[in-house]
C-alpha positions as CSV (number, residue, x, y, z in Angstrom):
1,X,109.4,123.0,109.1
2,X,107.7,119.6,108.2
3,X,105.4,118.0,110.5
4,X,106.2,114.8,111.7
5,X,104.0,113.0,109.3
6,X,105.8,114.4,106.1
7,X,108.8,113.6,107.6
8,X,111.7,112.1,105.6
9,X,112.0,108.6,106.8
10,X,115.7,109.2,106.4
11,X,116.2,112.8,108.0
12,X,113.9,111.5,110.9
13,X,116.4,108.0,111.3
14,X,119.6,110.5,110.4
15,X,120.9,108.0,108.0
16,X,122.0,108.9,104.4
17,X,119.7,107.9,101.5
18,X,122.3,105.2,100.3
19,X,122.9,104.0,104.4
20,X,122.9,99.9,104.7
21,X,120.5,97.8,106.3
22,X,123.1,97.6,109.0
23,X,122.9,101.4,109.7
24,X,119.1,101.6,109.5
25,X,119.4,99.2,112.3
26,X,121.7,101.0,114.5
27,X,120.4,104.5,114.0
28,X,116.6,103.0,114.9
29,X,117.9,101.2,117.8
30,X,119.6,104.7,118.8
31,X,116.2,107.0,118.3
32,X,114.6,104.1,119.9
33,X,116.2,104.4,122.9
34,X,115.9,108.4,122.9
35,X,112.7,108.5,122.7
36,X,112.0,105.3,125.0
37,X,110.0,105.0,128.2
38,X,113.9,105.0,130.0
39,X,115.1,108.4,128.7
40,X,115.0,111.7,130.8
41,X,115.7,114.0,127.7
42,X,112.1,112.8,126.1
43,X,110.3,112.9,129.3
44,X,111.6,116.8,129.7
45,X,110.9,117.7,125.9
46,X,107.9,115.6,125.1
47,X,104.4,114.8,126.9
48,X,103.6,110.8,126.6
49,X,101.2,111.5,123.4
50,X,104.3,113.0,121.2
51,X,106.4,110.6,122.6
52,X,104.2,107.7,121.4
53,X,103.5,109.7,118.0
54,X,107.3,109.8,117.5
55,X,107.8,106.0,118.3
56,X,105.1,104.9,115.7
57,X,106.7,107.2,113.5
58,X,110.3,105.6,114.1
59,X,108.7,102.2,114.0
60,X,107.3,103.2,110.1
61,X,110.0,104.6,109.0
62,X,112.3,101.1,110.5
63,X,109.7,98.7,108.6
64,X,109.5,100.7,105.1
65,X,113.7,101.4,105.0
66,X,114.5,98.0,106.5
67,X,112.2,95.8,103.6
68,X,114.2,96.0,100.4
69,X,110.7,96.9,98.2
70,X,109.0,98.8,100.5
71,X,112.1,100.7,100.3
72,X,112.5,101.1,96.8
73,X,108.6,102.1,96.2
74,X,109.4,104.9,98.9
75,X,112.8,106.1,97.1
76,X,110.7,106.1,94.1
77,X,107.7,108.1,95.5
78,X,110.7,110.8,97.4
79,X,112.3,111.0,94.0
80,X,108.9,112.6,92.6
81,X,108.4,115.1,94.9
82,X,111.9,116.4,96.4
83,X,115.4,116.3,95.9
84,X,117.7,113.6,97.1
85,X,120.5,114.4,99.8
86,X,123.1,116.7,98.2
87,X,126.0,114.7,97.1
88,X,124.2,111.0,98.0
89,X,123.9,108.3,95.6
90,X,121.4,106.9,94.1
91,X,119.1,105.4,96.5
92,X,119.6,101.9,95.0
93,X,123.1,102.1,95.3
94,X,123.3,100.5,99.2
95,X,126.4,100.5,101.2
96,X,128.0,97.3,102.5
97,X,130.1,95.8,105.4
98,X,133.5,96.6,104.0
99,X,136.2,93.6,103.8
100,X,138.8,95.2,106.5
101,X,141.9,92.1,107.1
102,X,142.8,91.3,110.4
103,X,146.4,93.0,109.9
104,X,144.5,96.6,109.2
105,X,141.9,96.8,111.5
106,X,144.4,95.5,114.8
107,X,142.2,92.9,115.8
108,X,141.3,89.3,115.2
109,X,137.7,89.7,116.4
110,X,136.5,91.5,113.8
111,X,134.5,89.4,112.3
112,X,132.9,87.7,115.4
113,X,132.2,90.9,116.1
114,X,130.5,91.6,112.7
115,X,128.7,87.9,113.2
116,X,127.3,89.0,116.8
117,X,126.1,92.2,115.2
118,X,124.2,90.8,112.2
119,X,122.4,88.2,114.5
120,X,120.5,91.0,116.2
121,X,120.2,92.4,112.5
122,X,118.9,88.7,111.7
123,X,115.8,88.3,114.3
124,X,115.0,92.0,113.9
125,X,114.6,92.0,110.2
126,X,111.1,90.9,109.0
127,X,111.8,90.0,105.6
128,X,114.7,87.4,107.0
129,X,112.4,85.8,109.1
130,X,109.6,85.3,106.5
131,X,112.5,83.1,104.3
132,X,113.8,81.5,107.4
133,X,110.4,80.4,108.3
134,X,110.5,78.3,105.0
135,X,110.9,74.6,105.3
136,X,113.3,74.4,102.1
137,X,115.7,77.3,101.3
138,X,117.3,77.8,97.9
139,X,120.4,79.7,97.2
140,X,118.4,82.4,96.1
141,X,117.0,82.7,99.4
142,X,120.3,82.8,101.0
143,X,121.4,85.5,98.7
144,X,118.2,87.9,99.4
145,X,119.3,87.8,103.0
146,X,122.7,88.6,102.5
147,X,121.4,91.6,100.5
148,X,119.2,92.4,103.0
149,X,121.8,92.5,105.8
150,X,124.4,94.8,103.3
151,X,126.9,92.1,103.1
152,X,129.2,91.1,99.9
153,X,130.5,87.6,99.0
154,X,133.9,88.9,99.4
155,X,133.3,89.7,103.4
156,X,131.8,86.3,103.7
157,X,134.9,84.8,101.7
158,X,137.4,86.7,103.7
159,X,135.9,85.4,106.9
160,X,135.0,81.9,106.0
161,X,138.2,81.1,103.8
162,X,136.1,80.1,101.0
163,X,136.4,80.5,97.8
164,X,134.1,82.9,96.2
165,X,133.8,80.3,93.1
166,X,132.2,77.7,95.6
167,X,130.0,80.7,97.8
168,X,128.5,81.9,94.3
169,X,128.0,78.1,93.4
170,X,125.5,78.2,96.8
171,X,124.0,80.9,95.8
172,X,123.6,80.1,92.0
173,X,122.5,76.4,93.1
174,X,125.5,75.3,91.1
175,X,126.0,72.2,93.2
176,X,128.1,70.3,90.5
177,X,131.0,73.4,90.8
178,X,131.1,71.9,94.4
179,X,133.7,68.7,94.7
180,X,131.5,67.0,97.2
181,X,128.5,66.9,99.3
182,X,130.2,67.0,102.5
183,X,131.8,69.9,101.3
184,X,128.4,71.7,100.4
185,X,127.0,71.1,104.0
186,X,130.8,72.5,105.2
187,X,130.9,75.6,102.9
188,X,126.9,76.0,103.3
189,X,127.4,75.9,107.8
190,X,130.5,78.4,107.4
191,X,128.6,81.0,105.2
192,X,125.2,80.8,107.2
193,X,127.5,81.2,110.3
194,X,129.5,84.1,108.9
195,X,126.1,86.4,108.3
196,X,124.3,85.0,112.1
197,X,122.3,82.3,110.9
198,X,121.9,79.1,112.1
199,X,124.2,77.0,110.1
200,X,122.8,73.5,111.0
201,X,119.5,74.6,110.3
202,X,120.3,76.4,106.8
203,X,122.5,73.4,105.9
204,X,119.5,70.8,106.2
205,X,117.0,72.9,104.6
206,X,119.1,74.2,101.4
207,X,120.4,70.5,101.3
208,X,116.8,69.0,100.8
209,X,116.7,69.6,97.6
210,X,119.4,67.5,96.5
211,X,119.4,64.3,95.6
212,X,122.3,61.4,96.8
């Protein structure tokens, strides 16, 4: 049995090697909570020293899985020395939030739902932060934090009502494929919006670098 510092970061989260930023997120919230101050199972099992060993080790495992290149230099390095997950995909091959319609799922809140959940996802995720903290944001910027969250244009398009033609234009910085500017600052609010970022705020920064 491994000790807990050669632990798999992904066997000590339980996620799959392929799992999306999404599912990082919920499994470490999950451990997090088992291993927490407030849980009776880790104060029967563990004395406070594990516990706090197992918490740093959670909280290293989070920040390396949950930052796109830390994450790929650590696939890289487990590739070298053991075998992937039977079955799993390559590590680079991520999951993403599925495009489910409102008439298969059964409910219309779906993707308010998906909207409430990636805002937690949004002010947890270190990377996101670092390009929201930017006083101009490019469509390429926009892009790495869909990435980052797991989500595809066709989840954004399916709950905005956009047309994927004018969300890749954001993201491309295509702005002449856009018929206006008052629709750029619409389409640019609704897809901000759609992964839990605030739209007026992404709106006036991406739109500072456009000229009337």
């Amino acid at each position: 049995m491994m000790s807990l510092t050669e632990e798999n970061f992904y066997r000590l989260l339980e996620v799959d090697v392929d799992a999306s930023p999404f599912e990082i997120i919920g499994a470490y919230k999950d451990m997090k909570h088992l291993y927490g101050e407030d849980s009776l199972a880790s104060y029967s099992f563990f004395s406070g020293e594990e516990r706090r060993e197992i918490l740093a080790k959670l909280d290293e495992a989070y920040a390396t899985l949950i930052d796109e290149e830390k994450r790929s230099r650590y696939d890289r390095s487990l590739m070298g020395c053991e075998p992937l997950q039977e079955g799993a995909r390559s590590p680079r091959d991520r999951k993403t939030f599925r495009c489910v319609s409102g008439s298969k799922s059964g409910t219309s809140n779906a993707p308010l739902k998906i909207r409430n959940e990636l805002t937690g996802m949004v002010a947890s995720n270190p990377v996101i932060q670092e390009i929201l903290s930017q006083d101009v944001l490019s469509g390429a910027d926009l892009k790495k934090i869909r990435e980052a969250l797991g989500i595809s244009l066709e989840l954004i398009g399916d709950i905005t009502k956009v047309r994927l033609i004018y969300l890749r234009a954001i993201e491309e910085d295509e702005f002449n494929k856009v018929p206006s500017r008052m629709f750029l600052k619409g389409f640019l609010k609704s897809y901000a919006q759609s992964i839990g970022l605030d739209a007026a705020s992404v709106a006036t920064r991406y739109l500072k670098r456009i000229h009337d």
